[in-house]
C-alpha positions in Angstrom: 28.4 -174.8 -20.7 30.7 -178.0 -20.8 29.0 -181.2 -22.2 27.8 -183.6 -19.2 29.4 -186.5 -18.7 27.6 -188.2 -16.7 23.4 -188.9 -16.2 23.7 -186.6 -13.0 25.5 -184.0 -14.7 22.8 -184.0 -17.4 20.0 -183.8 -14.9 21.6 -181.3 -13.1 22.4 -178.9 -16.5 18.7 -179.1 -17.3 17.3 -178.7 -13.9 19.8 -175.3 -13.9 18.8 -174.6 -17.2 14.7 -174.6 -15.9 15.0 -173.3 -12.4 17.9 -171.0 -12.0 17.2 -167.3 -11.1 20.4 -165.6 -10.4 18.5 -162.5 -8.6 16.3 -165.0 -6.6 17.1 -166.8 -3.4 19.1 -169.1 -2.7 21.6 -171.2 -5.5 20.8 -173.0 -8.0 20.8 -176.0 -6.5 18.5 -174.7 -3.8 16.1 -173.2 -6.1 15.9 -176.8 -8.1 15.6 -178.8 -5.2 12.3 -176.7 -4.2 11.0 -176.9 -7.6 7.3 -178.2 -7.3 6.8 -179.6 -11.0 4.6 -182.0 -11.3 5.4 -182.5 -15.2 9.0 -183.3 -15.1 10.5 -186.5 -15.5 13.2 -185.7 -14.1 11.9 -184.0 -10.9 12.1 -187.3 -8.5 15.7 -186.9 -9.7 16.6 -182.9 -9.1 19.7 -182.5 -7.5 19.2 -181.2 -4.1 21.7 -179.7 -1.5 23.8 -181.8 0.7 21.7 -180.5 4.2 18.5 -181.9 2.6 18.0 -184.8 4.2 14.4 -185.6 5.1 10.7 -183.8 3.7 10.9 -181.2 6.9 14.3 -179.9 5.5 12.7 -179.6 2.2 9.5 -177.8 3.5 11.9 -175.5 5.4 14.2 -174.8 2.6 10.8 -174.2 0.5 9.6 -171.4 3.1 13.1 -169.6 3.1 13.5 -169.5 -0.5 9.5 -167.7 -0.8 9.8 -164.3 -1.9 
């Protein structure tokens, strides 16, 4: 993995680094934006897909990624 450049691309490295699942639903980026942590730091700051716009397309991307 490249060296981030940037505070987002750090955030987002880590967040890949802690979430990913390659045989679970959904990209990585899905999978970190329904991470539930409650002891991250950086959790208010996960990266989250471009149609997550509001709590409902959270909770909706949540129930689609449940095994």
């Amino acid at each position: 993995m490249k060296t981030p450049r940037s505070r987002a691309q750090a955030i987002a490295a880590k967040c890949r680094e802690c979430v990913h699942d390659p045989l679970a639903k959904g990209t990585w980026r899905e999978q970190a934006a329904a991470c539930v942590s409650g002891n991250c730091a950086l959790h208010p700051f996960r990266p989250m897909p471009r149609n997550v716009k509001t709590e409902e397309d959270l909770a909706a991307l949540r129930s689609r990624l449940e095994p």
